[in-house]
PATOR-969489 format. One record per residue: x, y, z of N, C-alpha, C in turn; residue in three letters. Coordinates in steps of 0.05 Angstrom, whole numbers. Each point is the difference from the previous one (the first is absolute). Layout:
N
- n_xx,n_yy,n_zz,ca_xx,ca_yy,ca_zz,c_xx,c_yy,c_zz,res
- X,Y,Z,X,Y,Z,X,Y,Z,Ala
...
***
This chain:
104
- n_xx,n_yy,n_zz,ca_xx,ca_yy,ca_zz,c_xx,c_yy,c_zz,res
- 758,137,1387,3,4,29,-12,27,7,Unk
- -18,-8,30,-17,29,4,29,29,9,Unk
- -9,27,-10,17,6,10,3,9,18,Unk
- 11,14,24,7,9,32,-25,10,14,Unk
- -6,16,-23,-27,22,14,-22,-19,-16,Unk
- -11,-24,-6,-15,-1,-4,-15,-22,25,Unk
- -20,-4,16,-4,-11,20,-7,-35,-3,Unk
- 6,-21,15,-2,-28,-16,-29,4,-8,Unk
- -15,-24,-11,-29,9,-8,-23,-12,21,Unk
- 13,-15,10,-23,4,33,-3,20,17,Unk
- 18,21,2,-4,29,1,-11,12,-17,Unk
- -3,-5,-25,-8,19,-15,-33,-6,2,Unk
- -2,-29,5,-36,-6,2,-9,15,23,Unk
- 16,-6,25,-5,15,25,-12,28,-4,Unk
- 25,12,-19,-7,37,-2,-26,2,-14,Unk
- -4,-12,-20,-26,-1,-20,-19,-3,7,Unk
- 2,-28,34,-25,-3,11,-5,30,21,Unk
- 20,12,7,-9,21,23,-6,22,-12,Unk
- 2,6,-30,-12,17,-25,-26,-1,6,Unk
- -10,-36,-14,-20,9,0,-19,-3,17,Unk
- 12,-6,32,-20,3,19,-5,28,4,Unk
- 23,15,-5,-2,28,16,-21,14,-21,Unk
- -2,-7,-33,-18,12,-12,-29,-9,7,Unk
- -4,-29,16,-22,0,3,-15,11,31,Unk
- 24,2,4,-9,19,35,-15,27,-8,Unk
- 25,13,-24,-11,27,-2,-29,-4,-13,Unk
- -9,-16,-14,-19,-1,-26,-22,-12,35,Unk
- 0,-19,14,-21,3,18,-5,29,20,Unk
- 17,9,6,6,25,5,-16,21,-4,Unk
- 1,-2,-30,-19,13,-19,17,38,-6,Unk
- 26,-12,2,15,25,-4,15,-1,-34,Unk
- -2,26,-12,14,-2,-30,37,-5,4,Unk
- 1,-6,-20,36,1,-1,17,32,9,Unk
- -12,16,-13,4,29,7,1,7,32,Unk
- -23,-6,2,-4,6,30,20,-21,17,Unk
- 6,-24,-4,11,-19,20,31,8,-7,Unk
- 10,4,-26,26,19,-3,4,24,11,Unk
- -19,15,16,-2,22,1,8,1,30,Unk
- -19,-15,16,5,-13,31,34,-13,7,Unk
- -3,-12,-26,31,-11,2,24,12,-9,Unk
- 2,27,-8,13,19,-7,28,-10,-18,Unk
- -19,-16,-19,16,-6,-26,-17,6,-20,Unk
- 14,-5,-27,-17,5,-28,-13,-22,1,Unk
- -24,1,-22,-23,-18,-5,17,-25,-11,Unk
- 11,16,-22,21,-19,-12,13,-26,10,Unk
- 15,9,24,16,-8,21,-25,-23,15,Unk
- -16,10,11,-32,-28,11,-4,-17,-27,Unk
- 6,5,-31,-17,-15,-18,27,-18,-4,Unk
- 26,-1,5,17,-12,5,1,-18,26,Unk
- -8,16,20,-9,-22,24,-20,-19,-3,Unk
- -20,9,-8,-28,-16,1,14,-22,-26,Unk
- 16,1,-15,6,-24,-23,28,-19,12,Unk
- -3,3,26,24,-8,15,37,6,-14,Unk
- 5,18,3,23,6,-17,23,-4,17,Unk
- 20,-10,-11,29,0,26,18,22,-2,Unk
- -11,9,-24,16,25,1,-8,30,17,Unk
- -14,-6,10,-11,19,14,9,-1,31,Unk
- 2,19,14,15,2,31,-23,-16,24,Unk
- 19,-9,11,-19,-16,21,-10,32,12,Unk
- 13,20,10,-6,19,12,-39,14,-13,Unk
- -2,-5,-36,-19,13,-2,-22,-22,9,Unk
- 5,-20,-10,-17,-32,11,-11,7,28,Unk
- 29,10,23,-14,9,22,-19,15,10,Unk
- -2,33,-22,-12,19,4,-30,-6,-18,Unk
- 3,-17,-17,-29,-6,-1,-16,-21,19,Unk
- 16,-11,13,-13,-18,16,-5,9,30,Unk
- 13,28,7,-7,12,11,-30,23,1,Unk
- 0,8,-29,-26,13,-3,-27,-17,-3,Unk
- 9,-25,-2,-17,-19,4,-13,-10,30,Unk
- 25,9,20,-8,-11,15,4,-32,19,Unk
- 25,-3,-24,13,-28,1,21,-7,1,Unk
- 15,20,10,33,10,16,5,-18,19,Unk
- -23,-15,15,13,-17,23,13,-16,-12,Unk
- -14,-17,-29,9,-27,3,31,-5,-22,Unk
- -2,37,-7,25,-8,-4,32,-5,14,Unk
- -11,8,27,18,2,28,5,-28,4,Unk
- -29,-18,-13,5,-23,20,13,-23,-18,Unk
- 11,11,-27,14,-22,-21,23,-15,15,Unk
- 21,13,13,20,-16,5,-2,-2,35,Unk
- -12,1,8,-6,0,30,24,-25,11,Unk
- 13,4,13,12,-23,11,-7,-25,14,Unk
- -22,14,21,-28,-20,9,-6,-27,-22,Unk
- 2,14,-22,-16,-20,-15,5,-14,-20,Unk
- 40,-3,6,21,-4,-18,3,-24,5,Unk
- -22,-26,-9,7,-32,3,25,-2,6,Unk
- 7,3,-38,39,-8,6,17,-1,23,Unk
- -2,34,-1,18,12,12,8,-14,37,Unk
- -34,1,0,-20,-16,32,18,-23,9,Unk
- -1,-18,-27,8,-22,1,26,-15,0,Unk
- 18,23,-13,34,0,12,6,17,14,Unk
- -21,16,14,11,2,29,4,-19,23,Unk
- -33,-15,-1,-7,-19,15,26,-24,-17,Unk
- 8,-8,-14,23,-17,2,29,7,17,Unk
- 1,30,-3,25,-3,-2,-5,7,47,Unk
- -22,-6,6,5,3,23,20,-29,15,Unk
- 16,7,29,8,-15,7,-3,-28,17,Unk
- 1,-23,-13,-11,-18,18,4,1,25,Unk
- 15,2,17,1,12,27,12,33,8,Unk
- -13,3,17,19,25,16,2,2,28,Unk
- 34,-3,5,14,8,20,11,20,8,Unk
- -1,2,16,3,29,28,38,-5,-7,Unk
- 2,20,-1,24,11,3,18,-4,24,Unk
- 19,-22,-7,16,0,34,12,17,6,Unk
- 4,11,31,8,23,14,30,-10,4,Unk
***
């Protein structure tokens, strides 16, 4: 059995895939690890853990490199409510088949 802190593993593909997009942003970029750790005011160390998608690592530094990247919006736009099918979709159930005015 996984244990508490470890994330299910369709999260864990998730984190791995946004590793190694973010290594290939920096690498078109054409910026070193040093330097993109440097912008992101963490250790190198700390990006060579990002870029291998790690879960152990803080969503907060995930943010600050994707900020020196330049790619801070789209982490705003993960849980957007706008764009929450589900959520959309038991709202729109749980609306009421009719509505009446309140008698005076």
């Amino acid at each position: 059995m996984p244990q508490p802190t470890t994330p299910p593993s369709a999260a864990r593909r998730a984190i791995r895939k946004l590793g190694a997009d973010i290594r290939t942003a920096r690498r078109r970029r054409k910026l070193t690890a040093s330097l993109l750790a440097q912008r992101a005011f963490t250790t190198r160390k700390s990006l060579q853990r990002v870029e291998r998608g790690s879960h152990k690592v803080s969503v907060a530094i995930y943010a600050s490199v994707l900020h020196a990247l330049g790619m801070i919006d789209r982490l705003a736009e993960l849980a957007d409510p706008s764009k929450d099918e589900v959520g959309l979709a038991i709202a729109a159930a749980d609306l009421p088949k009719r509505v009446r005015l309140p008698r005076k």
